[in-house]
BALOBA-1460 file (C-alpha; in Angstrom, 3 decimals):
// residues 336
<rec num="1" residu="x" x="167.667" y="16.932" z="248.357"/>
<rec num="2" residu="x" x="164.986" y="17.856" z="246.026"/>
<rec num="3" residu="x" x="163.362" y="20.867" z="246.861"/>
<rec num="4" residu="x" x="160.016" y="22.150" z="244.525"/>
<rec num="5" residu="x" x="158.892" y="25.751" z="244.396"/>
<rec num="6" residu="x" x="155.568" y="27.124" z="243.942"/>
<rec num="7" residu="x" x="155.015" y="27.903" z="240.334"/>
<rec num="8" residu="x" x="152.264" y="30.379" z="241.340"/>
<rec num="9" residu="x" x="152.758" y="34.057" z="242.143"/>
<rec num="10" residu="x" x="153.922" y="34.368" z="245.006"/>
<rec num="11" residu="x" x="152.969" y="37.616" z="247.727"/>
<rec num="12" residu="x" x="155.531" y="40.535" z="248.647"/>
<rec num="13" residu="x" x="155.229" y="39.471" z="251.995"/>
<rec num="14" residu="x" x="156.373" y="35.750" z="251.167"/>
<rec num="15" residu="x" x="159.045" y="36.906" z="248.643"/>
<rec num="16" residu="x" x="160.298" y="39.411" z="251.731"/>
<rec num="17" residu="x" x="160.386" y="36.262" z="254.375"/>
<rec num="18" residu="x" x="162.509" y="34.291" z="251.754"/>
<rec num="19" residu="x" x="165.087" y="36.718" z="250.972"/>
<rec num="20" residu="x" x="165.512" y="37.083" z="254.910"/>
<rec num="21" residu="x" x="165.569" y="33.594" z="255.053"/>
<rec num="22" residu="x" x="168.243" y="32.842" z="252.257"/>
<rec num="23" residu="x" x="170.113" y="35.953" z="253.576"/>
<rec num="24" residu="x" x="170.437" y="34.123" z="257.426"/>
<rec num="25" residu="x" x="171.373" y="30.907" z="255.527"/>
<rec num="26" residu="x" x="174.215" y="32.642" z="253.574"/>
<rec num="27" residu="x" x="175.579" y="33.925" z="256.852"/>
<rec num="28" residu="x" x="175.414" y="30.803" z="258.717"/>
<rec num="29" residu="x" x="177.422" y="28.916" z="256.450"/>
<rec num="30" residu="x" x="179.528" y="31.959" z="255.350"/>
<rec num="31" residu="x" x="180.894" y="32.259" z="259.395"/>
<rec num="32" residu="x" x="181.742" y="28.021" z="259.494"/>
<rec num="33" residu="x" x="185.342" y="28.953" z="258.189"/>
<rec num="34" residu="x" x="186.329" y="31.553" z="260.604"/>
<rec num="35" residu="x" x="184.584" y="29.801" z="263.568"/>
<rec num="36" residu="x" x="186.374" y="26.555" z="262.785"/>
<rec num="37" residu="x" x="190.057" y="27.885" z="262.023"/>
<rec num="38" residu="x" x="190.999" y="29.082" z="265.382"/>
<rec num="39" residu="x" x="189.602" y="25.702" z="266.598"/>
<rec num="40" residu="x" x="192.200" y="23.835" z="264.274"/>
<rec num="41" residu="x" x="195.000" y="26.614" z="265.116"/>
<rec num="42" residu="x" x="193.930" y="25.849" z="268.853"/>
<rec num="43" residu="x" x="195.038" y="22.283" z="268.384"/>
<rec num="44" residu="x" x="192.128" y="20.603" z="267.111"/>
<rec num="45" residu="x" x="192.537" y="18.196" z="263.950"/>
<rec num="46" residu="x" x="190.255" y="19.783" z="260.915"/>
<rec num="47" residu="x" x="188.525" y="15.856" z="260.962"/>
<rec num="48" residu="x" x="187.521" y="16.442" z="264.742"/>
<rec num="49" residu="x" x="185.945" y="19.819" z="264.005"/>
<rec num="50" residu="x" x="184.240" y="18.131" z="261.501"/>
<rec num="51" residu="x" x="183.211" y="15.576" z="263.067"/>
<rec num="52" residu="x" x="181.730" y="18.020" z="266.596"/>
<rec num="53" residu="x" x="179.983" y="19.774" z="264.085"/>
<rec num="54" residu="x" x="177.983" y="17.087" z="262.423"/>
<rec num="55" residu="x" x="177.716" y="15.145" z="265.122"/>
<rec num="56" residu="x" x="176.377" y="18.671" z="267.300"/>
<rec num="57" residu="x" x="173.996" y="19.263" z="264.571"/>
<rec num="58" residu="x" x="172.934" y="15.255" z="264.111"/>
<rec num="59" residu="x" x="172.029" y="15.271" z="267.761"/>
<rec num="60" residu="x" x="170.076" y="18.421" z="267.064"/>
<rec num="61" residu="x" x="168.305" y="17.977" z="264.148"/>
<rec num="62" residu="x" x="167.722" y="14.155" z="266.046"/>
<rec num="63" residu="x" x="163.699" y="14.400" z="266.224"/>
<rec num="64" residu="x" x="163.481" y="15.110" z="262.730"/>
<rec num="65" residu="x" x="164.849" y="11.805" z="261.259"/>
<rec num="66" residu="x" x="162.963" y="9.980" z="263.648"/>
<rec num="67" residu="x" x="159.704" y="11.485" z="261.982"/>
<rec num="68" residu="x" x="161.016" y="10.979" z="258.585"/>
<rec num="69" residu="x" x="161.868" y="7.328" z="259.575"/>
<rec num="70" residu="x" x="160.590" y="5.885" z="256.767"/>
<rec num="71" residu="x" x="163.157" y="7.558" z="254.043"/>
<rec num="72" residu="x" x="165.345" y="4.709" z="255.758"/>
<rec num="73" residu="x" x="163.493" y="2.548" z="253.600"/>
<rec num="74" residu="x" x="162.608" y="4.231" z="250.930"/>
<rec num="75" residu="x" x="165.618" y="6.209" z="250.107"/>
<rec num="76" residu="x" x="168.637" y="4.376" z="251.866"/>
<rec num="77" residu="x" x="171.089" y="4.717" z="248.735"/>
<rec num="78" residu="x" x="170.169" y="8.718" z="248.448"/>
<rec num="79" residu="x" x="170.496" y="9.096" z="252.157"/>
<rec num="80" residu="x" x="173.478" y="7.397" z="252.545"/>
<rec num="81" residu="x" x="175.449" y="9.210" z="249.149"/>
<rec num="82" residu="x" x="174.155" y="12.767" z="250.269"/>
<rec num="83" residu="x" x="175.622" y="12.237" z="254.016"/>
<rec num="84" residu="x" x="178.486" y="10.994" z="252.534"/>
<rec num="85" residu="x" x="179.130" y="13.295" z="250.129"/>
<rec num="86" residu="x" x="177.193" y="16.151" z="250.900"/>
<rec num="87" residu="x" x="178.084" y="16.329" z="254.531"/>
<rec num="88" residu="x" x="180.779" y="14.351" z="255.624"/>
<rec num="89" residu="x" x="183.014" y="14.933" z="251.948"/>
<rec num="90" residu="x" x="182.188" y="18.580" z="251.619"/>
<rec num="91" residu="x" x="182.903" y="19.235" z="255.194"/>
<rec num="92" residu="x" x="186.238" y="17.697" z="255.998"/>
<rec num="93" residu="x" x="187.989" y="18.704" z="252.259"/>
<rec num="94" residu="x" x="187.187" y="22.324" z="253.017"/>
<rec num="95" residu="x" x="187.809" y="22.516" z="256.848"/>
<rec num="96" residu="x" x="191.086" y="20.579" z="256.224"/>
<rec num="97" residu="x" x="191.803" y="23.104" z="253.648"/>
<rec num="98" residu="x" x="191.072" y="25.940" z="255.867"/>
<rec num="99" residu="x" x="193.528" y="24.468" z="257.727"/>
<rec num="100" residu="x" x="196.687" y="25.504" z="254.992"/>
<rec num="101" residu="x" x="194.923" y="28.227" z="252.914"/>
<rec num="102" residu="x" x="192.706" y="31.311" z="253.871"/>
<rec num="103" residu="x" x="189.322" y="31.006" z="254.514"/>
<rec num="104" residu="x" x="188.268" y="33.281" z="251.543"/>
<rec num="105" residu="x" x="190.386" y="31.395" z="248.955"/>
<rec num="106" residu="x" x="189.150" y="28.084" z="249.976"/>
<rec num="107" residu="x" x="185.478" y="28.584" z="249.841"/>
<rec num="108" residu="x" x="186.565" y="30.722" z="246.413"/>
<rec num="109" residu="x" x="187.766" y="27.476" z="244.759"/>
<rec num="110" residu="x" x="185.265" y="25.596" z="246.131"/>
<rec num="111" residu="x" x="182.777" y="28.159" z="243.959"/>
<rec num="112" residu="x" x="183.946" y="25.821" z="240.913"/>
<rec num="113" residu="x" x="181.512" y="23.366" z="241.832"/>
<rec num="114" residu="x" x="178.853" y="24.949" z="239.591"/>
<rec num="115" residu="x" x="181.441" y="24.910" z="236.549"/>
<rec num="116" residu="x" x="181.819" y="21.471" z="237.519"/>
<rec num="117" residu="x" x="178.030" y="20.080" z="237.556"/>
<rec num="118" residu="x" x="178.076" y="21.733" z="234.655"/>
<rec num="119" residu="x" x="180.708" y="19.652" z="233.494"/>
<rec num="120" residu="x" x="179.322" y="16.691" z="234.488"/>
<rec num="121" residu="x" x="175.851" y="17.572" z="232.370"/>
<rec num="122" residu="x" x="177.676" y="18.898" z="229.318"/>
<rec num="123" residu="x" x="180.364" y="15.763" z="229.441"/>
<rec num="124" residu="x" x="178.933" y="12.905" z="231.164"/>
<rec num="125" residu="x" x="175.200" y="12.790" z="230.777"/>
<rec num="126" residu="x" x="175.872" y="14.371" z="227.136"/>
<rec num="127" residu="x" x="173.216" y="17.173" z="227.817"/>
<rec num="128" residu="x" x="173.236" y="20.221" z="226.305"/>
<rec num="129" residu="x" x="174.125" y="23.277" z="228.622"/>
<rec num="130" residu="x" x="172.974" y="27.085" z="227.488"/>
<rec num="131" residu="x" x="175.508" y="29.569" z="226.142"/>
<rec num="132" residu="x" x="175.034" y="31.627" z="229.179"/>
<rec num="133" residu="x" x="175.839" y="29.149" z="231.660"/>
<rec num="134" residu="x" x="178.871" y="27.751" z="229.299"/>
<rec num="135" residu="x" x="180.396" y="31.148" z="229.631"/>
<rec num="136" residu="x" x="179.728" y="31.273" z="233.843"/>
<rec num="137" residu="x" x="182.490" y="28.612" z="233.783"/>
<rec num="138" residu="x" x="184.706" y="30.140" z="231.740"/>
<rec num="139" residu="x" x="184.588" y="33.320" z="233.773"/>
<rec num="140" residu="x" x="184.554" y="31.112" z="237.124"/>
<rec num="141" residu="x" x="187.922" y="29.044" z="235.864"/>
<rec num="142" residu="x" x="189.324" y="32.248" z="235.136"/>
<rec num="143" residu="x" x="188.590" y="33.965" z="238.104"/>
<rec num="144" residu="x" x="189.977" y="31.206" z="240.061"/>
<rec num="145" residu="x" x="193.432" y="31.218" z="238.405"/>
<rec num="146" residu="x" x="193.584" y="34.793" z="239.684"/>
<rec num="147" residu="x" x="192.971" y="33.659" z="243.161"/>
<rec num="148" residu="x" x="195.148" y="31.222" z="243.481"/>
<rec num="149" residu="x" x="198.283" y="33.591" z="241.269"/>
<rec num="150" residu="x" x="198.636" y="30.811" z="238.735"/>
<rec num="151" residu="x" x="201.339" y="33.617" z="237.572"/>
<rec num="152" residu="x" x="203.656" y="33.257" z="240.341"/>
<rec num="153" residu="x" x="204.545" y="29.593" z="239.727"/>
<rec num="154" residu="x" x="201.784" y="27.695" z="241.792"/>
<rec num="155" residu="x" x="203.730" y="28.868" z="245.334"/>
<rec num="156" residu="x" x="200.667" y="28.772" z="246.973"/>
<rec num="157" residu="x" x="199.941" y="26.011" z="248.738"/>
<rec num="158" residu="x" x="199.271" y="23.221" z="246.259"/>
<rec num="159" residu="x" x="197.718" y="20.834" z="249.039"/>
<rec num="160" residu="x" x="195.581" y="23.401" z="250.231"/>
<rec num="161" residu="x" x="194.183" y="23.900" z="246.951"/>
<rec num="162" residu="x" x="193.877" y="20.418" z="246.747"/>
<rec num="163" residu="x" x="191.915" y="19.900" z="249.697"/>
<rec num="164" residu="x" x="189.647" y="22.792" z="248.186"/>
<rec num="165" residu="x" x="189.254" y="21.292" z="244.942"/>
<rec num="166" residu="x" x="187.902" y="17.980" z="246.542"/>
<rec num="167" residu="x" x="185.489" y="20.103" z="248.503"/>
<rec num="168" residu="x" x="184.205" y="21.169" z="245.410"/>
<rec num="169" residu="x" x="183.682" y="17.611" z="243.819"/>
<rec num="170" residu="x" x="182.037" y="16.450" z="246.826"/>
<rec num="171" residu="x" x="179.844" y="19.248" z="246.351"/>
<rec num="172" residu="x" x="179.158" y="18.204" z="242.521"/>
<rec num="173" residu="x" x="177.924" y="14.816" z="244.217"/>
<rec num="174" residu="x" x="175.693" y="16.389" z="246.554"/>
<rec num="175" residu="x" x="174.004" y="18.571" z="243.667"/>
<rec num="176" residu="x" x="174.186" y="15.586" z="241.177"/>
<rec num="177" residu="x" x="172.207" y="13.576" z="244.322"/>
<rec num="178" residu="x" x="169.809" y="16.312" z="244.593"/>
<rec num="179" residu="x" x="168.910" y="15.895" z="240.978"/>
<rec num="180" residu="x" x="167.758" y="12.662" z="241.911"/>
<rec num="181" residu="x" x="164.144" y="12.294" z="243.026"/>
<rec num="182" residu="x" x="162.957" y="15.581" z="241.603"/>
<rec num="183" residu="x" x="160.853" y="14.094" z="238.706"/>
<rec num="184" residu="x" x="158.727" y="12.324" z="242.131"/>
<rec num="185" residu="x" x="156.814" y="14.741" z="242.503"/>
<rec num="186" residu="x" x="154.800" y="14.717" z="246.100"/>
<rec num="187" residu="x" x="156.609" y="11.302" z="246.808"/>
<rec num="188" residu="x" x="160.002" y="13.459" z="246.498"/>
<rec num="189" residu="x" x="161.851" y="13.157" z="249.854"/>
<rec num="190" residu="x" x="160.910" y="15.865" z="252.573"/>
<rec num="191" residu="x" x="163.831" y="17.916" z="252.491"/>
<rec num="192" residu="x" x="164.235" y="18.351" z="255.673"/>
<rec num="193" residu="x" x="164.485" y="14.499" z="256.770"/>
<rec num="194" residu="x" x="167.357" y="14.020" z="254.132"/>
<rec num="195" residu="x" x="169.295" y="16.764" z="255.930"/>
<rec num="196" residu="x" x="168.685" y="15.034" z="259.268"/>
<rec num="197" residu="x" x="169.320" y="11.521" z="258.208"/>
<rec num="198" residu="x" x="172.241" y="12.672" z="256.083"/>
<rec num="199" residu="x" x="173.867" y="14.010" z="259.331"/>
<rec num="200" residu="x" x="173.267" y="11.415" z="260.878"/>
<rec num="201" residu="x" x="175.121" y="8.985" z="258.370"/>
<rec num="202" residu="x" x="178.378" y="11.836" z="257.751"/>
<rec num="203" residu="x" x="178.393" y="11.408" z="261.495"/>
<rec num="204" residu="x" x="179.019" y="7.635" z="261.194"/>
<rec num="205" residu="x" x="181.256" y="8.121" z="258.092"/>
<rec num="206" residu="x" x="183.197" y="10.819" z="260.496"/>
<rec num="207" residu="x" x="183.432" y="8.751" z="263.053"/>
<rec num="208" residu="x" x="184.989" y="5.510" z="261.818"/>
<rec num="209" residu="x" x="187.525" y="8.415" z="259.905"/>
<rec num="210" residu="x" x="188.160" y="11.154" z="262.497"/>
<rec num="211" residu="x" x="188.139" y="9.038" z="265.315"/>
<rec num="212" residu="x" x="187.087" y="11.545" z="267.841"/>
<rec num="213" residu="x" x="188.143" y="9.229" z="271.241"/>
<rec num="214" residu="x" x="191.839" y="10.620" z="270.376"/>
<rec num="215" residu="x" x="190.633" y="14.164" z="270.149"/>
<rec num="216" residu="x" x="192.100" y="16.672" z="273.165"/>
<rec num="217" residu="x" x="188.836" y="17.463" z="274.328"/>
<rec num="218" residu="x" x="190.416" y="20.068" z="276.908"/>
<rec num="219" residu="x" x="190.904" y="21.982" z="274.000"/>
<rec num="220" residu="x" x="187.136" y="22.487" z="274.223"/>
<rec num="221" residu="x" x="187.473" y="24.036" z="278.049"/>
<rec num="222" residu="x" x="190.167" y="26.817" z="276.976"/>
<rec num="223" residu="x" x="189.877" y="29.629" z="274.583"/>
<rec num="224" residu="x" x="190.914" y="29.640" z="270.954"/>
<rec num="225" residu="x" x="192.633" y="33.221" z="269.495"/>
<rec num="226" residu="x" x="191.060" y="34.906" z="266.628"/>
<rec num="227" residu="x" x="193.554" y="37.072" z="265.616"/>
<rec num="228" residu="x" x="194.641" y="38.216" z="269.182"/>
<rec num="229" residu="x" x="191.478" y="38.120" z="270.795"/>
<rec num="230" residu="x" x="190.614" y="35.396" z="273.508"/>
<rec num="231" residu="x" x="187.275" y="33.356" z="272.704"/>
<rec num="232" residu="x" x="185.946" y="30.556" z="274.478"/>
<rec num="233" residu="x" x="186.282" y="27.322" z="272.338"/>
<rec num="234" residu="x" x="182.300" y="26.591" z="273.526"/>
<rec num="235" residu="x" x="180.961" y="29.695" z="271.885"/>
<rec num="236" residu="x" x="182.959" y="28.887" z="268.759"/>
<rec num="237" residu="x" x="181.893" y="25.195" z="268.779"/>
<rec num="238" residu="x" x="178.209" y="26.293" z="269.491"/>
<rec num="239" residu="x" x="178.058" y="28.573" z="266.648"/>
<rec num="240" residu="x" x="179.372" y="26.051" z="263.981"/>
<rec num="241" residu="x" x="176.836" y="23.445" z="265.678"/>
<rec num="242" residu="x" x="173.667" y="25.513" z="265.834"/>
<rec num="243" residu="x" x="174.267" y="28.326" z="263.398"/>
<rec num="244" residu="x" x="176.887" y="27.419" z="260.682"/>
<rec num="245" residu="x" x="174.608" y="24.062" z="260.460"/>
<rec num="246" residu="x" x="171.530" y="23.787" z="261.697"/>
<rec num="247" residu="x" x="170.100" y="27.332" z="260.908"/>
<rec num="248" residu="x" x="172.123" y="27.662" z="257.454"/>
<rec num="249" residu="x" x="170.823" y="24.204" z="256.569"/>
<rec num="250" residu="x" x="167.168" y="24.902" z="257.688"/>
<rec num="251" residu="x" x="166.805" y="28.405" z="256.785"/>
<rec num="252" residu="x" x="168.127" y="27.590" z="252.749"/>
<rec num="253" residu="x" x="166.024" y="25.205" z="252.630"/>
<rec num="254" residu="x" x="162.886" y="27.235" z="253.497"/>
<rec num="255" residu="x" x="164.490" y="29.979" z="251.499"/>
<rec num="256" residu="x" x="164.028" y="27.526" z="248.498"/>
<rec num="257" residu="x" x="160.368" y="27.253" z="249.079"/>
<rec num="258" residu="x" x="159.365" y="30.781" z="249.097"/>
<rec num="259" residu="x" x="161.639" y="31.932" z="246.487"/>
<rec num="260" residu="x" x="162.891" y="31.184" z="242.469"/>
<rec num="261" residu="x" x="165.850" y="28.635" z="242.286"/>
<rec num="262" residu="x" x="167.568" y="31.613" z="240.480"/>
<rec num="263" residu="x" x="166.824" y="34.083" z="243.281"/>
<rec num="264" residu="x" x="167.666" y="31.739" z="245.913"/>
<rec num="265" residu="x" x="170.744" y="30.502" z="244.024"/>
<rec num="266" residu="x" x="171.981" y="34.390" z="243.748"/>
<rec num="267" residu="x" x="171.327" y="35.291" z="247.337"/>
<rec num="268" residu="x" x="173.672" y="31.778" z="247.880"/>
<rec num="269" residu="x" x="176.584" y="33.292" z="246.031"/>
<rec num="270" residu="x" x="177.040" y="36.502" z="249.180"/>
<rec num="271" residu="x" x="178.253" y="33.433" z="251.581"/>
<rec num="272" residu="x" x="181.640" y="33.590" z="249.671"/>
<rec num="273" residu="x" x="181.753" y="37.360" z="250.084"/>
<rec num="274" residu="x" x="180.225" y="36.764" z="253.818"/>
<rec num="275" residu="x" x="183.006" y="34.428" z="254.531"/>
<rec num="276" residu="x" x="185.950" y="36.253" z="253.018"/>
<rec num="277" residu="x" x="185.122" y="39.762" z="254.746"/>
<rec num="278" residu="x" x="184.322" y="37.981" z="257.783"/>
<rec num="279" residu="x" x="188.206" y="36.484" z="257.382"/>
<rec num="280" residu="x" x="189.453" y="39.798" z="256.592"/>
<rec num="281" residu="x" x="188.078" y="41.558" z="259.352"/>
<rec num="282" residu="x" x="187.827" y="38.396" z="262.611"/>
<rec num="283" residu="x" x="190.841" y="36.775" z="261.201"/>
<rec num="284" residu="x" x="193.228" y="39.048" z="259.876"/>
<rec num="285" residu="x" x="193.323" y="37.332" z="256.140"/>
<rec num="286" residu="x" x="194.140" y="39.533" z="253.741"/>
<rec num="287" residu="x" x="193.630" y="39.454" z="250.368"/>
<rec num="288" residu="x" x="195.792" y="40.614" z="247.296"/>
<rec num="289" residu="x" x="194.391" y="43.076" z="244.581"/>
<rec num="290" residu="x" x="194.456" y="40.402" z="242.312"/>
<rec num="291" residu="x" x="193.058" y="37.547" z="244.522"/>
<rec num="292" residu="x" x="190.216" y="40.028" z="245.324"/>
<rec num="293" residu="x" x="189.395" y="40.638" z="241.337"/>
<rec num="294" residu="x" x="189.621" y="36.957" z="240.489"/>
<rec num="295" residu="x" x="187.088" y="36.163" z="243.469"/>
<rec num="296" residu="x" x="184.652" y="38.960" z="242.357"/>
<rec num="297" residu="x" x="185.228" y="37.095" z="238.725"/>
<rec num="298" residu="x" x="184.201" y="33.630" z="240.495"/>
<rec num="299" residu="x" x="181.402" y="34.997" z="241.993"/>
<rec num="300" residu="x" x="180.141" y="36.796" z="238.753"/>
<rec num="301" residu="x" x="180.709" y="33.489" z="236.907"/>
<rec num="302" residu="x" x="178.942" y="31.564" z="239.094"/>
<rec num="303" residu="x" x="175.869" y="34.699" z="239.010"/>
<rec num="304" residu="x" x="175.759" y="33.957" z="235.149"/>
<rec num="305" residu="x" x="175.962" y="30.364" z="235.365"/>
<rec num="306" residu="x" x="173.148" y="30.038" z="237.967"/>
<rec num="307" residu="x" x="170.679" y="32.836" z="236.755"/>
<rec num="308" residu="x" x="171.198" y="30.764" z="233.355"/>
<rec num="309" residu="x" x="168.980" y="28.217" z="234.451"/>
<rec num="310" residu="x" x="165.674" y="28.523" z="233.070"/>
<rec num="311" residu="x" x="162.825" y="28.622" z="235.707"/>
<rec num="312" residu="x" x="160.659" y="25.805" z="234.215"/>
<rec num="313" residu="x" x="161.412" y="22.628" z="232.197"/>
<rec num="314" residu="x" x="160.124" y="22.693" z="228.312"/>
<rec num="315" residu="x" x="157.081" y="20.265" z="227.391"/>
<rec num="316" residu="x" x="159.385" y="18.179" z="225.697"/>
<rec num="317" residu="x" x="162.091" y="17.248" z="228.367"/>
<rec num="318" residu="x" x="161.057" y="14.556" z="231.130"/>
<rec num="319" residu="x" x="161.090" y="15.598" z="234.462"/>
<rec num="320" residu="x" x="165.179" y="14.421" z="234.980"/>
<rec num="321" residu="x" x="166.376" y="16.650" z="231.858"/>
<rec num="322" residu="x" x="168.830" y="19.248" z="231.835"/>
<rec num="323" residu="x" x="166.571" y="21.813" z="232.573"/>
<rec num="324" residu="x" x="166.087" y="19.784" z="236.205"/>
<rec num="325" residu="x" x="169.965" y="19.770" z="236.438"/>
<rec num="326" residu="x" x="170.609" y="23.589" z="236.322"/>
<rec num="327" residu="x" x="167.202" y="24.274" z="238.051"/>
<rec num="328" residu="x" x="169.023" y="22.446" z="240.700"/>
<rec num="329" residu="x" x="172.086" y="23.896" z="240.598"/>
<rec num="330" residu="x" x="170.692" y="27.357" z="240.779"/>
<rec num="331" residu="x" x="168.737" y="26.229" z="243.895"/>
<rec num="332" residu="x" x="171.659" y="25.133" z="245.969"/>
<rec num="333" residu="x" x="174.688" y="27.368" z="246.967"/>
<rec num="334" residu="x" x="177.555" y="25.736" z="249.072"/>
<rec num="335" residu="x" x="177.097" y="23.279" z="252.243"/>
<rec num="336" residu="x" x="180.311" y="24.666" z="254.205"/>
């Protein structure tokens, strides 16, 4: 999901409405979590969830793939790998590991994404990676072992983390597919019909996995408890539909537009702070000392590793060289 920025200056006024913008987005996806867990605790399968909110926000964001029709036939393989990936993959790892582990420490370890595109350019593609952006990962890997207590003998859940850990390689695969296309310049994909048609095809991956004809549906009619207080199930389902989806997707998007990768990529890093207080204080998780450093170390890794990212490819890379691999990591923050 290639998404170019204005290289010229940009107004106050335009910087102001993109900072608001990236700020909603962070928000949106930071409150999926603790919308979705007391739908799963309710009696709802984490795949189901998954699969009302793509399909919700699919149905939604409906009119826009049928105006980007033609990426069908220009772009089928990106379409199809980003909806599988970076909807559908994303999506069901990290609600099914919200499902075991707290919200905070799953979106946490899911932060190791960066480290691991990184990984993938330093390893894979045999690229060359700054110093700065070596040493986010270090910090990030660090920071994680401190969430998780690596100290105590690994008696958190291990499947949990699991589940969180694939979250974050689908989420490599989503910003490895963004890479590709950015060196297109005006023929680069609109944004905006990717996310639409990549809905669309998670919602066919979801279906043939999740299927939703054995959901309980009257879970949907009752209320769901967040920690001891009654909510409907249709106010929680409506805000992971329209908020934790549509708006986060839209809103990061135009964030992107009107701001640096590294400024929008910074703003990105609050939704793990959004969605761990948000936890704390709507769901009751709370957080040890230590877990709390270690995430503060994630986050601070993945600051480094993102604000590492120069703001312009040199003369003498082509348009899919490293540079375009971190600018595009610093562009992006999670898809929860």
């Amino acid at each position: 999901m290639p998404v170019h920025t204005s290289q010229g200056s940009q107004g106050n006024h335009g910087r102001g409405v993109g900072l608001g913008l990236a700020l909603v987005s962070a928000v949106a996806f930071g409150g999926s979590g603790v919308a979705a867990k007391p739908l799963i605790e309710a009696g709802l399968d984490p795949l189901h969830v998954v699969w009302l909110r793509v399909a919700g926000a699919a149905l939604v964001m409906l009119p826009l793939a049928v105006r980007h029709r033609a990426l069908v036939k220009r772009r089928p393989a990106l379409l199809a790998g980003f909806g599988l990936l970076g909807v559908a993959g994303v999506q069901a790892f990290y609600f099914a590991a919200i499902s075991r582990i707290p919200v905070g420490v799953a979106l946490l370890v899911e932060y190791l994404a960066p480290a691991l595109v990184l990984g993938w350019v330093r390893f894979v593609q045999r690229r060359p990676v700054s110093r700065g952006a070596a040493l986010g990962v270090v910090l990030a890997v660090g920071g994680l072992a401190c969430v998780v207590e690596v100290w105590s003998g690994l008696s958190f859940d291990v499947v949990g983390l699991l589940l969180a850990l694939g979250a974050a390689c689908c989420q490599v695969g989503y910003f490895v597919l963004s890479d590709q296309g950015s060196d297109a310049g005006d023929e680069a994909p609109d944004p905006l019909g990717v996310i639409a048609y990549g809905l669309l095809v998670g919602t066919l991956v979801l279906t043939a996995v999740a299927r939703p004809w054995t959901m309980d549906w009257s879970v949907l009619g009752g209320s769901a408890d967040m920690n001891g207080t009654s909510v409907l199930a249709s106010l929680l389902l409506g805000w992971i539909v329209l908020i934790a989806t549509v708006v986060a997707y839209v809103t990061g998007v135009l964030s992107v537009r009107r701001l640096s990768p590294q400024v929008a990529g910074v703003v990105a890093c609050l939704e793990a702070v959004i969605a761990t207080v948000l936890a704390w204080v709507l769901l009751g998780e709370h957080l040890s000392a230590p877990q709390v450093v270690g995430g503060a170390v994630v986050l601070l890794g993945a600051f480094i590793a993102q604000s590492s990212a120069p703001s312009k490819p040199s003369l003498e890379q082509d348009a899919s060289g490293p540079n375009d691999a971190e600018r595009e990591l610093a562009a992006h923050g999670t898809a929860v």
